[in-house]
C-alpha positions as CSV (number, residue, x, y, z in Angstrom):
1,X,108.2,38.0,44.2
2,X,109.9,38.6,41.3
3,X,110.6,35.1,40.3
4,X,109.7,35.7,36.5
5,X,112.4,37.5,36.7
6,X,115.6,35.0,37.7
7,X,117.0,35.5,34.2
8,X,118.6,38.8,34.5
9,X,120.1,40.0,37.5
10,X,117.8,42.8,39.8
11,X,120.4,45.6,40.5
12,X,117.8,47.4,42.6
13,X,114.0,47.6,43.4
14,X,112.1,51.1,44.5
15,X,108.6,51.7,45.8
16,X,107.6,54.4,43.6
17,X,104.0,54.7,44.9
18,X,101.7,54.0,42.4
19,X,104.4,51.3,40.7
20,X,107.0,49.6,41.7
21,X,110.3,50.0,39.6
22,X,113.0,47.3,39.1
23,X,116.4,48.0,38.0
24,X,118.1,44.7,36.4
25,X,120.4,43.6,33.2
26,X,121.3,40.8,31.7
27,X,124.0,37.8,32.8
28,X,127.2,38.3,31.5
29,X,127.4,35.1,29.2
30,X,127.8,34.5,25.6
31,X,125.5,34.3,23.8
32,X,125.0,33.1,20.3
33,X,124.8,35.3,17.3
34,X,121.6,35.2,15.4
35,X,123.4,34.4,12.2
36,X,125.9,31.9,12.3
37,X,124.9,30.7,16.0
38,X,128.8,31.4,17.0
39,X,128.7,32.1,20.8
40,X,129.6,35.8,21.4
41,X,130.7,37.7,24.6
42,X,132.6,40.8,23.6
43,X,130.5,43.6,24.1
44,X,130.1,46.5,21.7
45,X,127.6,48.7,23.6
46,X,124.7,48.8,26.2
47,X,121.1,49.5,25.4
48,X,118.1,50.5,28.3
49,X,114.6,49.0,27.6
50,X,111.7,49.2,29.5
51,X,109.3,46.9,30.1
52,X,106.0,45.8,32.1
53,X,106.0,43.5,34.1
54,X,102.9,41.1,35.8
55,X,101.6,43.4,39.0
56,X,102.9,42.8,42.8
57,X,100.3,44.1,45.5
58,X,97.8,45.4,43.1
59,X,100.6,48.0,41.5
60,X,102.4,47.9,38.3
61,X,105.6,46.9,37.7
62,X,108.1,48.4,35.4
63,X,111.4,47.3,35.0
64,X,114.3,49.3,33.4
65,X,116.7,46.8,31.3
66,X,119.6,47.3,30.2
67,X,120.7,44.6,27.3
68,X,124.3,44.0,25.8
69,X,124.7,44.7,22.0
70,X,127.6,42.2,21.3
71,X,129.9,41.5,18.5
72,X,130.2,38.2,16.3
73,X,133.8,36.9,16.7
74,X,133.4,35.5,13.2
75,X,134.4,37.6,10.5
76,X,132.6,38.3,7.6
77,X,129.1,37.4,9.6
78,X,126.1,39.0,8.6
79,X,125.8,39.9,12.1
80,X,128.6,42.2,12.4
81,X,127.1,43.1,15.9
82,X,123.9,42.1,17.2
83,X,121.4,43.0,20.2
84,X,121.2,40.3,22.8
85,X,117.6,38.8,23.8
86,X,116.0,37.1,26.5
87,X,114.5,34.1,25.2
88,X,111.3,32.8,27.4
89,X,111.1,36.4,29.3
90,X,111.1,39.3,26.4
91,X,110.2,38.8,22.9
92,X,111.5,41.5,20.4
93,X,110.2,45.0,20.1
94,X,108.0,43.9,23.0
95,X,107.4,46.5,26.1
96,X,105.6,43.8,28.1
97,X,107.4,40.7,29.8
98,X,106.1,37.2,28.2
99,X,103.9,35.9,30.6
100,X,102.2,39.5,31.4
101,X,100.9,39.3,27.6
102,X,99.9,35.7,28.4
103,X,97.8,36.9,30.9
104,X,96.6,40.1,29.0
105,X,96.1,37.4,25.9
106,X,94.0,34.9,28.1
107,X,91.6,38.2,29.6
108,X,91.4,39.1,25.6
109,X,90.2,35.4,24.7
110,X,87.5,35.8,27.1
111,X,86.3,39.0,26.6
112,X,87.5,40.3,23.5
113,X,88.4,44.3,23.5
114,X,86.6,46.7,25.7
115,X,85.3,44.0,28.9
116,X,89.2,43.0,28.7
117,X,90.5,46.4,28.8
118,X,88.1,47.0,31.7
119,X,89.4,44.4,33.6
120,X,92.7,44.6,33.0
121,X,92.5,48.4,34.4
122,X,91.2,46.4,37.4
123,X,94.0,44.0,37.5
124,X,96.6,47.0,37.4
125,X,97.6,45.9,33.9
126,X,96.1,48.7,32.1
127,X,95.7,48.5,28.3
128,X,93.4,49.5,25.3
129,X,90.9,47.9,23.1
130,X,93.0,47.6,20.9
131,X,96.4,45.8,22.4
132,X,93.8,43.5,24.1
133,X,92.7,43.1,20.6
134,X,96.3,42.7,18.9
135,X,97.7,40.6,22.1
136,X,94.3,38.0,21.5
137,X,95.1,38.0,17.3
138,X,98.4,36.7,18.2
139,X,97.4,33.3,19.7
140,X,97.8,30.7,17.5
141,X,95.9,28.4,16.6
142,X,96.0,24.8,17.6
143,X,97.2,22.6,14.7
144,X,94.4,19.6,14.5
145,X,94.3,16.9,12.5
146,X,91.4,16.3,10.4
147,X,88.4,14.0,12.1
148,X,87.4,10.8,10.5
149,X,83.7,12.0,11.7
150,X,82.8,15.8,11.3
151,X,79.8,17.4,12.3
152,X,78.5,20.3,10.0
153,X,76.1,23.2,10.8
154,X,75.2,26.8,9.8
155,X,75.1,29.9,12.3
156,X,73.9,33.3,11.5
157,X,76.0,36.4,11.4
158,X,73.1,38.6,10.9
159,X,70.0,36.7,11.1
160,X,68.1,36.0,8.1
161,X,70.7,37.8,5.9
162,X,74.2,36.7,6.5
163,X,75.4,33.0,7.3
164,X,78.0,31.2,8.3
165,X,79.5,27.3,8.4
166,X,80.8,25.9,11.6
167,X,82.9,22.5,11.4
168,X,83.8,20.4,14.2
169,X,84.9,16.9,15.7
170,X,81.6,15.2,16.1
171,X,82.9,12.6,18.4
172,X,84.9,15.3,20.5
173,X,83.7,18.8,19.9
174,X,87.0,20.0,18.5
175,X,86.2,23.2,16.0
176,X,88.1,22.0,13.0
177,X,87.5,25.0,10.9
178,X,84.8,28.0,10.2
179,X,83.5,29.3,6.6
180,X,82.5,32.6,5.9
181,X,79.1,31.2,3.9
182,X,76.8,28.3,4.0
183,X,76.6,28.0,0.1
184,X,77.5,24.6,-1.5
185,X,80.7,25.7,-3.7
186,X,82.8,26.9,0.0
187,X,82.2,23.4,1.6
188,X,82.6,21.6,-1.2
189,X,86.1,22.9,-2.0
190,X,87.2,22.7,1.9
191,X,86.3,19.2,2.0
192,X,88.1,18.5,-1.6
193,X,91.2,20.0,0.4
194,X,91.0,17.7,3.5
195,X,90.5,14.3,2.5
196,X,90.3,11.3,4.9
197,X,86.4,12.1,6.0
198,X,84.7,9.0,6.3
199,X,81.4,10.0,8.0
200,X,79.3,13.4,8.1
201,X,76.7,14.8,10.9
202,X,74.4,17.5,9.3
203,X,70.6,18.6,9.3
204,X,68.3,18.4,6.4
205,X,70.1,21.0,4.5
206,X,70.0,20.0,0.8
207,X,73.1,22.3,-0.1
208,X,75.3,20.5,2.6
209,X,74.2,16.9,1.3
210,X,74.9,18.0,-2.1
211,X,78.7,19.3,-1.4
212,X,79.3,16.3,0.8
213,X,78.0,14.2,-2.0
214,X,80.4,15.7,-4.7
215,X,83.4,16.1,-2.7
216,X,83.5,13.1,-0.5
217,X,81.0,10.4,-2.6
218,X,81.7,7.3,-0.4
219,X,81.4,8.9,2.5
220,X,78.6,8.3,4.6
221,X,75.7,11.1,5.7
222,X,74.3,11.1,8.8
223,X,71.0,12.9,9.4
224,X,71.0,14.6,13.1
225,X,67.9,13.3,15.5
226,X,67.2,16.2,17.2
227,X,66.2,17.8,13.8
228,X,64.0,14.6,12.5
229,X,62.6,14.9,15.7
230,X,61.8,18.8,15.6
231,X,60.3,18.0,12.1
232,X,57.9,16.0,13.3
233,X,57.3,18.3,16.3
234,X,56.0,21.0,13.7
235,X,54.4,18.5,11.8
236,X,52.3,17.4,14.8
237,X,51.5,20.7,15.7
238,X,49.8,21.8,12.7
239,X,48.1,18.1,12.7
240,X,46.6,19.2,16.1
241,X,45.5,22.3,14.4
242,X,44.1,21.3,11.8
243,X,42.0,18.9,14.1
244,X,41.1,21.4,16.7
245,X,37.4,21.2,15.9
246,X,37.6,17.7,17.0
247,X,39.4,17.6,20.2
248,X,38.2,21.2,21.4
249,X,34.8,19.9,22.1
250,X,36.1,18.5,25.1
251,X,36.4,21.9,26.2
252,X,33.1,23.5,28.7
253,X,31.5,26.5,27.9
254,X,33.0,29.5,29.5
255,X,33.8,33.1,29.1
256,X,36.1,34.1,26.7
257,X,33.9,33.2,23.2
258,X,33.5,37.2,22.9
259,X,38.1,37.4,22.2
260,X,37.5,34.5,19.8
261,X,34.6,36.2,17.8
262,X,36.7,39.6,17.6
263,X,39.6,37.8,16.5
264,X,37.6,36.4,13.9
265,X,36.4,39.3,12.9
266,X,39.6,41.3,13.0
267,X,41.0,38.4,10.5
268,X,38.5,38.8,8.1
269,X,38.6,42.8,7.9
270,X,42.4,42.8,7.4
271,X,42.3,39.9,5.0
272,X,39.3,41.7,2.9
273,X,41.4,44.7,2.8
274,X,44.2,43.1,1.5
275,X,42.4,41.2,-1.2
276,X,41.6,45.0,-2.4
277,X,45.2,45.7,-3.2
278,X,45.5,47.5,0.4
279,X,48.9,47.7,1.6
280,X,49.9,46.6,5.6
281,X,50.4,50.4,6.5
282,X,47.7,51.5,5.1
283,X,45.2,48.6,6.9
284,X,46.4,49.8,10.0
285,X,45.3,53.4,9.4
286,X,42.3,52.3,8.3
287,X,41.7,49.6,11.4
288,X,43.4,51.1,13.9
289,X,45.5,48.5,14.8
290,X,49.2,48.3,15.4
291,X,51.2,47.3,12.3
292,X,52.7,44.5,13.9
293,X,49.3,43.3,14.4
294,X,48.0,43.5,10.9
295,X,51.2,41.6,9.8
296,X,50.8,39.0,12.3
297,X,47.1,38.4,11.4
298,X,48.4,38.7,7.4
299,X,50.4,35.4,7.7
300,X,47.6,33.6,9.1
301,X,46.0,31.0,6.7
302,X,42.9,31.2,8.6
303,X,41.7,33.2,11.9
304,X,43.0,31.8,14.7
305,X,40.7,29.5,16.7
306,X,42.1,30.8,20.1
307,X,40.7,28.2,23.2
308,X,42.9,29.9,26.0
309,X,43.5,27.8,29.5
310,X,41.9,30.6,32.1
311,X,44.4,31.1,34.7
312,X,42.8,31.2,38.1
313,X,44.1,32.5,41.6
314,X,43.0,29.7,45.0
315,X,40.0,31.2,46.3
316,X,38.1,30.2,50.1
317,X,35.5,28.4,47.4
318,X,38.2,25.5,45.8
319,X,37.9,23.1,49.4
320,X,34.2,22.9,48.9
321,X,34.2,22.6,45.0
322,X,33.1,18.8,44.9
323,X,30.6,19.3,47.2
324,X,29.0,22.3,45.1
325,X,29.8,20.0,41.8
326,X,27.5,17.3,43.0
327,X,25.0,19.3,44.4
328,X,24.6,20.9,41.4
329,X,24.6,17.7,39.0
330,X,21.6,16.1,41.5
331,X,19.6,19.6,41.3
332,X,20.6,22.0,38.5
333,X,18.2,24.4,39.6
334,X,19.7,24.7,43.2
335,X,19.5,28.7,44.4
336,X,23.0,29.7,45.2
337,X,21.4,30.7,48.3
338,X,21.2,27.1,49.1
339,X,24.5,26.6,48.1
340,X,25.7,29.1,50.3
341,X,23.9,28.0,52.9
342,X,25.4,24.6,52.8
343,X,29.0,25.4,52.2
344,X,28.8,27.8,55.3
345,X,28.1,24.7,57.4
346,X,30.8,23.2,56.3
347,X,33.5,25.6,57.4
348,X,33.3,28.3,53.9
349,X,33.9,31.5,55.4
350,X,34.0,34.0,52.4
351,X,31.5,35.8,50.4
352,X,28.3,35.3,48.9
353,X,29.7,37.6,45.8
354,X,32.8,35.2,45.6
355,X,30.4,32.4,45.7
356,X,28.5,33.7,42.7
357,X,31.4,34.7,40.2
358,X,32.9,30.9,41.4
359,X,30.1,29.5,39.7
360,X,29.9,32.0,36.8
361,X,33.2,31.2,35.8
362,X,32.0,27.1,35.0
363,X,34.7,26.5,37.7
364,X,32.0,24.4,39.8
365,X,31.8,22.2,36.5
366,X,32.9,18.7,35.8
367,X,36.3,17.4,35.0
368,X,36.4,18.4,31.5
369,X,39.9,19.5,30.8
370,X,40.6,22.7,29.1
371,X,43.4,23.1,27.0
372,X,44.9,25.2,24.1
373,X,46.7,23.7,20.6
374,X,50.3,24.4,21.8
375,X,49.5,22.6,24.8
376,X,47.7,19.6,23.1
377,X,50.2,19.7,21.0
378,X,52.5,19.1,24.1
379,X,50.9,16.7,25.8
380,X,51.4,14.4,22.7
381,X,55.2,14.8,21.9
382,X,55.9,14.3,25.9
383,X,57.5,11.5,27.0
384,X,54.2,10.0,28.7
385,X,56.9,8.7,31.9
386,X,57.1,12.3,32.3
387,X,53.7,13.2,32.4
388,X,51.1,14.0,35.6
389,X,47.8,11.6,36.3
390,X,45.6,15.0,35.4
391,X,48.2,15.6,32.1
392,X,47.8,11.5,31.1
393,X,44.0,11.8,31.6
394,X,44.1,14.7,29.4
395,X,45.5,13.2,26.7
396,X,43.5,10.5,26.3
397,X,40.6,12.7,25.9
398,X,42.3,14.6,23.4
399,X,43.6,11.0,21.6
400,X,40.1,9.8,21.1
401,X,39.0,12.7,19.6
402,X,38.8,11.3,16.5
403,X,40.9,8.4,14.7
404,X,43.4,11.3,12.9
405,X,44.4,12.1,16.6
406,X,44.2,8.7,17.3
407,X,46.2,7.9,15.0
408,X,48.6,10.6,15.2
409,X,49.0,10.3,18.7
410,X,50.1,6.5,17.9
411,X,52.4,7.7,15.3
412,X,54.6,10.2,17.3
413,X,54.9,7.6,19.8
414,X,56.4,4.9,17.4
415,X,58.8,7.4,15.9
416,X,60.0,8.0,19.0
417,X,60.9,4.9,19.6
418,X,63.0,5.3,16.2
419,X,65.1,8.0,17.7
420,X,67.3,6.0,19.8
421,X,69.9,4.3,17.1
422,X,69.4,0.7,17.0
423,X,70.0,-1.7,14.1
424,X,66.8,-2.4,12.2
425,X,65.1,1.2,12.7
426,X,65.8,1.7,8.9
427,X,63.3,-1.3,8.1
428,X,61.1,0.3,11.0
429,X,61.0,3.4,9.7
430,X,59.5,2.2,6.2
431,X,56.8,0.6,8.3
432,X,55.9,3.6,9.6
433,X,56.1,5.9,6.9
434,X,53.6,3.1,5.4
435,X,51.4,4.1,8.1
436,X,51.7,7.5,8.5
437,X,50.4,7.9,4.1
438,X,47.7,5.5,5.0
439,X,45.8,8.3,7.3
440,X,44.4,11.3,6.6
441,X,47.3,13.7,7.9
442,X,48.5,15.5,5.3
443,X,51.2,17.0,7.1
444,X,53.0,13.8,8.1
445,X,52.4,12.9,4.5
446,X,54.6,15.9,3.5
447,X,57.0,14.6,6.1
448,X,57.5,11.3,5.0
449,X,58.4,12.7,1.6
450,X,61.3,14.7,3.4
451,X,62.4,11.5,4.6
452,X,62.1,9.2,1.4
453,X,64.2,12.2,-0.4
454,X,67.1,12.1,2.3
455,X,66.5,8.4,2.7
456,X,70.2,7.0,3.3
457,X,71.0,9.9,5.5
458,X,68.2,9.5,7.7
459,X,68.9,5.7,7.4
460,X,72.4,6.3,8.9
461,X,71.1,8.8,11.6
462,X,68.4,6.3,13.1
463,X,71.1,3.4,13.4
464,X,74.8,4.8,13.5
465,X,75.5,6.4,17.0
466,X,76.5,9.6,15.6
467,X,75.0,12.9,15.6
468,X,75.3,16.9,15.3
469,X,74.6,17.9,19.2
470,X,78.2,18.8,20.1
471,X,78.1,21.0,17.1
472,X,75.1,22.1,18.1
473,X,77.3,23.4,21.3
474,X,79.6,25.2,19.5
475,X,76.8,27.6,17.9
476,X,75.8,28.2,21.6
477,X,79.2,29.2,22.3
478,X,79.4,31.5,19.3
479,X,76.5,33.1,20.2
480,X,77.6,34.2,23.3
481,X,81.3,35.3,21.6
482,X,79.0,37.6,19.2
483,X,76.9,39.1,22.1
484,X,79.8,39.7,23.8
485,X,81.5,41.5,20.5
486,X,77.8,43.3,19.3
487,X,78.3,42.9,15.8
488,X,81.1,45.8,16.0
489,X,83.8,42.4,15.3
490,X,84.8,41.1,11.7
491,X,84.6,37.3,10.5
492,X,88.5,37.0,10.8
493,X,87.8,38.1,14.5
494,X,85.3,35.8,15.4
495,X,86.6,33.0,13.4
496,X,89.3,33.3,15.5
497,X,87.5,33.1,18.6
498,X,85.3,30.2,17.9
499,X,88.6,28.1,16.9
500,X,90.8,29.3,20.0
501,X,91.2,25.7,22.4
């Protein structure tokens, strides 16, 4: 039970209810003076301390020690007499036993101050915010060497105001080191300081390619994927946009034109406003619309054409749709009493009123898919293994809408193919930046400029194995550290945190 213990000699051990109290000293040996390191066993005096110790049977344990103060048998010592310690158990000035503030340290690293104090009460180690704080501050941090392939990325300490640098291991996930800015001057001077980097993992951030370019000139930039690829992703989407009036034909006609209209209209009224000098606030008053809503439909280019996918509950109607689909297509001019009459033969035992908003809804029409931009939009960056029969015939409506989706659709599906590092994508990838500026998307076009001015990085990215995803996990991580510490933390605090093992 008290095997943490064995190093001093338990005298005695009382059930004090709500703790239990142990009674020890110290082993009479010699021990050696802190000074000159000459063993000493003549004793000068006796000192109590009292300690913590890790809980037994959910109840604290204190232990009352009493130490030797002993006297250096060399003369003219420094140390004329010193205070023996317990090396491995007690640590000077300490009132907790070593491996209770390892455990108390470990609670700390995980929760940080108050969820650590919480739990500790729970544990019967009870202790504040703040020696949860002080015992997590004194874990040291793990000596690493420096990678030969790092993996760069920003994080924000207060979004859109404050940011901050994360550096890690790109090849194992290691965090290396954490500075308190993302501006060019702060990287550039830590990598001067650490030389030995051969290869860097970043985004498109211009300021990181420019530090990495003055500090560490033959190293080699790599471009991350997941970011080309989430380029192009927004890219797409404002290509389907733009084309909406071509693919959105393939939508019926069906309720819903009045929300579009108003939009419209709403668009126009705050835009008209604003062209007067009109501030948000005061559009709002004057509108009668939320603020949030006037600044939403402010940033807008151009009203919104919104084509929402009507979300329908089964009905008794959907096993007899076919039939009700045909009849209608041989005889438009059927009576719905017929049709009712028909379906009612055939085993439909629901209203005639369910019957009639059925058909009002266009839900008794033909297979022409309905569909919104975000989802077109989806349907085209999707892996087309992963995609349903109804989803695949979908989007080869909305391909052949016109030759700029055509084309587009064609285009996201070679780059794509560019994302998995292969020797040879770099000559691929002039090919299809080639294509991309010979069509009429001038998004893409904007795109491939990105790519021509971050050429050799992007070169490296789409051909070396590399890339920024484990650092990627390390902002997740930090995330959750700075939920759990709600902003009430400094950087010291959370750098330390992020670079714990």
């Amino acid at each position: 039970m008290f095997s943490g213990l064995s190093a001093l000699v338990v005298e005695d051990v009382t059930d004090d209810g709500d703790k239990v109290v142990v009674t020890a000293r110290t082993r009479d040996v010699a021990v050696p003076c802190p000074a000159c390191r000459t063993p000493a066993a003549r004793v000068h005096g006796y000192h109590r301390r009292t300690v913590r110790d890790v809980p037994v049977d959910g109840r604290p344990v204190v232990v009352h020690l009493r130490v030797r103060r002993l006297v250096c048998p060399v003369l003219g010592c420094s140390r004329q007499t010193f205070r023996e310690q317990i090396p491995g158990l007690l640590k000077r000035h300490q009132r907790r036993t070593v491996r209770l503030a390892g455990q108390i340290s470990q609670v700390a690293r995980e929760l940080c101050g108050r969820a650590a104090a919480r739990l500790a009460a729970l544990l019967a180690v009870p202790v504040s915010r703040s020696t949860a704080l002080r015992h997590l501050r004194r874990l040291p941090l793990p000596k690493q060497a420096i990678p030969r392939v790092i993996g760069v990325d920003d994080f924000a300490l207060r979004r859109r105001h404050r940011y901050a640098t994360v550096i890690t291991d790109a090849e194992t996930g290691r965090r290396i080191a954490v500075l308190p800015d993302r501006e060019r001057a702060t990287l550039e001077s830590w990598l001067r300081e650490h030389p030995g980097i051969e290869v860097v993992c970043r985004d498109g951030s211009a300021t990181y390619a420019e530090a990495v370019r003055r500090a560490l000139p033959d190293a080699v930039q790599v471009s991350d994927r997941w970011h080309l690829w989430r380029n192009l992703c927004d890219k797409a989407q404002l290509e389907v946009r733009a084309h909406a009036g071509c693919w959105a034909t393939i939508n019926p006609p069906r309720p819903g034109g009045i929300r579009e209209q108003t939009t419209r209209e709403r668009w126009n009224k705050i835009h008209d406003l604003l062209g007067q000098g009109i501030g948000l606030l005061d559009c709002s008053r004057r509108l009668g619309l939320a603020l949030n809503t006037v600044k939403r439909h402010a940033r807008m280019p151009e009203p919104q054409a919104l084509r929402l996918t009507p979300a329908y509950r089964p009905t008794l109607v959907d096993p007899y749709r076919e039939h009700l689909r045909r009849r209608r297509a041989e005889e438009p001019a059927v009576p719905v009493t017929h049709l009712l009459e028909e379906i009612r033969e055939l085993g439909y035992t629901g209203s005639a009123n369910l019957l009639v908003r059925y058909l009002n809804q266009g839900r008794a029409e033909g297979d022409r898919p309905v569909t919104t931009v975000r989802h077109a939009g989806r349907l085209l960056l999707t892996d087309p293994v992963n995609l349903r029969p109804k989803e695949t015939a979908l989007l080869e409506k909305i391909a052949a809408a016109c030759p700029e989706m055509t084309a587009l659709a064609d285009l996201i599906r070679d780059f794509a193919a560019l994302l998995k590092p292969a020797e040879g994508n770099d000559t691929k990838l002039t090919d299809w930046i080639t294509a991309a500026r010979a069509v009429a998307l001038p998004h893409l076009h904007s795109l491939t400029n990105g790519l021509e001015i971050d050429r050799p990085a992007v070169n490296a990215g789409l051909t070396l194995p590399y890339h920024n995803g484990r650092t990627e996990g390390v902002n997740t991580r930090t995330k959750r550290i700075m939920r759990q510490m709600h902003g009430r933390a400094g950087f010291d605090l959370l750098r330390h945190r992020i670079l714990l093992p």
